[in-house]
C-alpha positions as a printed Julia matrix, in Angstrom:
118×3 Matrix{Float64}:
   8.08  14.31  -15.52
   5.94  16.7   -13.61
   3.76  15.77  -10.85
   1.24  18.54  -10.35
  -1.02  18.71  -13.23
   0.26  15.52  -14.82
  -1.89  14.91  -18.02
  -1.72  11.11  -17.56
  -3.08  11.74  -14.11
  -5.57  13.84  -15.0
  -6.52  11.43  -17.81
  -6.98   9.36  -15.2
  -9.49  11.27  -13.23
 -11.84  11.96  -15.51
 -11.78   8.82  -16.67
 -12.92   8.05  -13.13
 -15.62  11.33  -13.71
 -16.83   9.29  -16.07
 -17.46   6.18  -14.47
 -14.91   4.0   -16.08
 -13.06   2.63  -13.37
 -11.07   0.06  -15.25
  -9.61   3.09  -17.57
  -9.36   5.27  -14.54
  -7.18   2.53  -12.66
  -5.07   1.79  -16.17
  -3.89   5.53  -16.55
  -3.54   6.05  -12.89
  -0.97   3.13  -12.77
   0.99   4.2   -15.53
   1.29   7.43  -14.18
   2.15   5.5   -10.69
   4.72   3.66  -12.77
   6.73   6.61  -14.41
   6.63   8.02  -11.1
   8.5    5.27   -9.19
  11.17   4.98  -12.6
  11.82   8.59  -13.07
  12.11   9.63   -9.56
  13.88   6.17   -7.86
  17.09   8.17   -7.24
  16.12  11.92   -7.86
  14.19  14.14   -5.57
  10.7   15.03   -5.88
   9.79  16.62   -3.15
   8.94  20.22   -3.89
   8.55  21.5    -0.1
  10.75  24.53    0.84
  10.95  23.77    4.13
  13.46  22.49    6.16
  12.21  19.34    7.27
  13.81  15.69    8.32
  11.69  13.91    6.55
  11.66  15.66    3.0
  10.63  13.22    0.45
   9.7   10.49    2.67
   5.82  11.1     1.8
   4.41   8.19    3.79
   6.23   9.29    7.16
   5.39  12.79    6.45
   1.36  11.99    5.67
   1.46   9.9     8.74
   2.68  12.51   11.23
   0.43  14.97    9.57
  -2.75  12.41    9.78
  -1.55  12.11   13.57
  -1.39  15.86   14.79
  -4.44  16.56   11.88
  -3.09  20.75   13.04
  -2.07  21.45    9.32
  -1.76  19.73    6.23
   1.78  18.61    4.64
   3.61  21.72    2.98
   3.71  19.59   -0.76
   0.07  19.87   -0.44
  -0.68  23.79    0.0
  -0.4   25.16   -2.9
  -3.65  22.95   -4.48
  -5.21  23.78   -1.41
  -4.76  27.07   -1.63
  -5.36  27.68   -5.19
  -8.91  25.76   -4.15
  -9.48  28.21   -1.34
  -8.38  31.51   -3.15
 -11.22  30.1    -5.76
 -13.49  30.42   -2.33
 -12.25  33.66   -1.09
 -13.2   35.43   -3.86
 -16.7   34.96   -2.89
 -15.89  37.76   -0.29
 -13.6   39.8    -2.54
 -10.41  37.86   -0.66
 -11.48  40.07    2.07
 -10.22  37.21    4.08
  -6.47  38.28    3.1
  -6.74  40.96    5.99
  -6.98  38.69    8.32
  -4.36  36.51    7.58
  -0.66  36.78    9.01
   2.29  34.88    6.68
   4.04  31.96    8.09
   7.67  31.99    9.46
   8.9   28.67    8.83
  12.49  27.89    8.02
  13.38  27.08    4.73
  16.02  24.52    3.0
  18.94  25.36    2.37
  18.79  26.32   -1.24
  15.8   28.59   -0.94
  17.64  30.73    1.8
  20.7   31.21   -0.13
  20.93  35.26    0.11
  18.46  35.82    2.42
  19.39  37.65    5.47
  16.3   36.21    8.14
  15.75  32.85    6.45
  12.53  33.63    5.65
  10.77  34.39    1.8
């Protein structure tokens, strides 16, 4: 099952574009329901970083929603791919002005590595 861009999801929201709620709600629970079946013992977290509470999304969302500094790391990539769609307004000019991070990744995406770091 994949979780970003799932079609059942998506279904689901333009069912909701649409203005019917009752389909909207069906889809989005089945999608809810495959969810909590396929991933009750497996991990579906897809953050790199090193982090105690990987995969525990409503700890993570609530310490996120506390500090409101950055948003969870599951959730950059749609928020970038939303704000590259901006940049190019100004030719991603913007990319000049922006340093990388240097977090410290899991395990398993440092294997190799020499700093840690991707």
């Amino acid at each position: 099952m994949i979780i970003e861009g799932n079609p059942v999801q998506l279904a689901a929201m333009e069912e909701f574009h649409k203005g019917n709620r009752k389909e909207g709600l069906r889809l989005q629970e089945e999608f809810a329901s495959r969810f909590r079946e396929e991933y009750k013992e497996k991990d579906h977290c897809p953050c790199r970083k090193a982090c105690r509470y990987h995969g525990n999304c409503k700890e993570c969302v609530a310490i996120h929603r506390a500090h409101q500094e950055h948003v969870p790391n599951c959730m950059r990539p749609m928020l970038n791919r939303k704000i590259k769609a901006l940049s190019e307004l100004t030719e991603h000019t913007l990319a000049w002005e922006i340093e990388g991070p240097k977090e410290v990744l899991r395990k398993e995406f440092t294997e190799g590595k020499e700093d840690g770091h991707d």
